[in-house]
C-alpha positions in Angstrom: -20.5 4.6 3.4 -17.7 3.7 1.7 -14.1 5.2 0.4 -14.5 5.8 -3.1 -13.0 8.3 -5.3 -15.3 10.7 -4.8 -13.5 10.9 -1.4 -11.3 13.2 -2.7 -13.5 15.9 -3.3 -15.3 15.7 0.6 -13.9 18.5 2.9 -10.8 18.2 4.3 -10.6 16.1 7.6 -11.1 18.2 11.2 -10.5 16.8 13.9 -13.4 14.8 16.2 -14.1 13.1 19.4 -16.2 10.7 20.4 -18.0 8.4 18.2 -16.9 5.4 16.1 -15.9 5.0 12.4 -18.6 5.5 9.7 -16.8 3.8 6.9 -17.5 0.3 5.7 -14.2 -1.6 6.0 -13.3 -3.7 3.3 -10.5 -6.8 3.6 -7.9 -4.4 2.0 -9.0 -0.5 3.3 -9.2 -2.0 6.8 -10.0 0.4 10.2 -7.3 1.5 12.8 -9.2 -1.1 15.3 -10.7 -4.4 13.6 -14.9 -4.3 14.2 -14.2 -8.5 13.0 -16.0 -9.9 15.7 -18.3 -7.4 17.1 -19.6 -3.5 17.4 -18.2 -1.0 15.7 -14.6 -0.3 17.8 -12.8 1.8 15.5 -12.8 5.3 17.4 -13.5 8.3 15.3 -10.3 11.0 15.4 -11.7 13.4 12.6 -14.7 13.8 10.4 -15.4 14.8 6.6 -18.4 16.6 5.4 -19.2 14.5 2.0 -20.5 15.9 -1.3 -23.9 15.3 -0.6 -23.9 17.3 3.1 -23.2 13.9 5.4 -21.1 14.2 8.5 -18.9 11.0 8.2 -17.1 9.9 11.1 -13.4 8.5 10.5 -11.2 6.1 12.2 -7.2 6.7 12.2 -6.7 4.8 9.2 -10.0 5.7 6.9 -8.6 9.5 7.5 -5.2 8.5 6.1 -7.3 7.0 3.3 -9.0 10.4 2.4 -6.3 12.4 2.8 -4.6 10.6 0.4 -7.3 10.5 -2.3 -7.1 14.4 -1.5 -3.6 14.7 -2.1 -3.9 12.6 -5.1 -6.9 14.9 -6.5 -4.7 17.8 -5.6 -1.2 16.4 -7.6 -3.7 16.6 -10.6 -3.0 12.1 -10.5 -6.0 11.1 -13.2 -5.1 7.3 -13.5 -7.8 5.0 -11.3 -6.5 3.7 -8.0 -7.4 0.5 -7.0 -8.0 -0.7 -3.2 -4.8 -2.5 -3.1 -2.8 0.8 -4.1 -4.5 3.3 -1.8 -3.8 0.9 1.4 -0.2 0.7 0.2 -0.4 4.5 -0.7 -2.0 4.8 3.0 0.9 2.9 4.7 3.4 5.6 3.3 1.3 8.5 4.1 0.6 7.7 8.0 4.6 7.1 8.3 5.8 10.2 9.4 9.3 9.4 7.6 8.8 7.3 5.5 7.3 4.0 5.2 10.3 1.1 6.3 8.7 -2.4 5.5 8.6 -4.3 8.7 9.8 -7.7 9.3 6.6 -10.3 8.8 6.6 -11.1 12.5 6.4 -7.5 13.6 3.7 -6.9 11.1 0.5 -6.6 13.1 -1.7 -7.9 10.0 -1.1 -11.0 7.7 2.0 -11.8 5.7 -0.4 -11.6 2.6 -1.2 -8.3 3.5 2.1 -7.4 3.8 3.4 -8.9 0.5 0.7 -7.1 -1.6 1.4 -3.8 0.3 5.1 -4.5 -1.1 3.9 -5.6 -4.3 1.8 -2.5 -4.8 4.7 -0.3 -3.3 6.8 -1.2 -6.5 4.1 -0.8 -8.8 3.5 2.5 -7.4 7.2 3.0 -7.8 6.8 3.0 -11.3 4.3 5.3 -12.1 6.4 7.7 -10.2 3.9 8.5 -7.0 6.6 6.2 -4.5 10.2 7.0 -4.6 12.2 4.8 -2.5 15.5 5.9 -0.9 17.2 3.4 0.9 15.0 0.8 2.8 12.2 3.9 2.8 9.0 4.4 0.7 8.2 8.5 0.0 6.1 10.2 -1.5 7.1 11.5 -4.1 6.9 15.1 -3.2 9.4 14.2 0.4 12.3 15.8 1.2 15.8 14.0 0.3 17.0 14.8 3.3 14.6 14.5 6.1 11.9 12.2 4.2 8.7 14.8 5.6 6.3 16.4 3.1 7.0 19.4 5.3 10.7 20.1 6.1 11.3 20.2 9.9 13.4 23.9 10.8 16.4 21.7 11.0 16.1 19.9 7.5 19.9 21.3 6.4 17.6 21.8 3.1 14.9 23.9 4.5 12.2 23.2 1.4 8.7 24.3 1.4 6.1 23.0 -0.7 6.6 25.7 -3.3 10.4 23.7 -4.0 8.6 20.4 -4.8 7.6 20.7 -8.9 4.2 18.7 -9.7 4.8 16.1 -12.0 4.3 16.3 -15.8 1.5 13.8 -16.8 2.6 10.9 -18.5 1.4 9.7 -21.9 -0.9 6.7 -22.1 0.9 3.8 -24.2 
């Protein structure tokens, strides 16, 4: 099985142990543990129930995938999103807050991996799903001041997800 944008409309992930990952990785939506050069070792932390009635089994990083397809569906975000953006998309959404590009050498993958995360970052920028505030990549529904989704009780702003307005849909040009 693979991500797909049909992901969005699976049920939302619970939590799982035991097991390993059943999503095909691809060189761009990779898994939390690399399966390069042997068995499956990505260890499953939740599970989806798909469209067609299919228990899937999800690693770490191909739950951070779904979710975000999910939040996308959820945001009412129509536009197709290409491999390249959901990875980037994924790095800000497992970064509790915010995503804070790392130095190449600290970067466990490779520096191409990292430049098109960056590159789809500021593309993302633009449409208006990444807002970046400082050296920090949000969402765009974040908090100013503590850069959650969900304001912490000692946010000074103390916003809940009614405070965040959805986004008007832009025209196509």
């Amino acid at each position: 099985m693979r991500i797909a944008k049909q992901s969005a409309l699976w049920t939302e992930p619970t939590a799982a142990t035991g097991g390993v990952c059943g999503i095909a990785a691809t060189h761009t939506l990779t898994h939390s543990r690399s399966n390069r050069f042997g068995p499956k070792l990505a260890s499953a932390v939740a599970s989806c129930v798909t469209t067609r009635g299919q228990v899937v089994q999800l690693c770490g990083y191909c739950k951070s995938y779904v979710e975000t397809l999910q939040w996308l569906a959820r945001i009412g975000y129509r536009a197709d999103v290409g491999t390249g953006q959901l990875a980037a998309l994924a790095y800000v959404w497992r970064a509790e807050d915010g995503f804070v590009m790392p130095a190449i050498r600290d970067f466990a993958a490779s520096h191409q991996t990292l430049g098109m995360v960056a590159h789809h970052l500021n593309k993302l920028i633009g449409v208006g799903l990444v807002k970046r505030s400082g050296n920090r990549y949000l969402l765009r529904d974040a908090c100013p001041a503590c850069y959650r989704r969900t304001c912490s009780a000692e946010c000074q702003l103390r916003m809940s997800a009614d405070d965040f307005v959805p986004r008007r849909p832009q025209p196509n040009m």
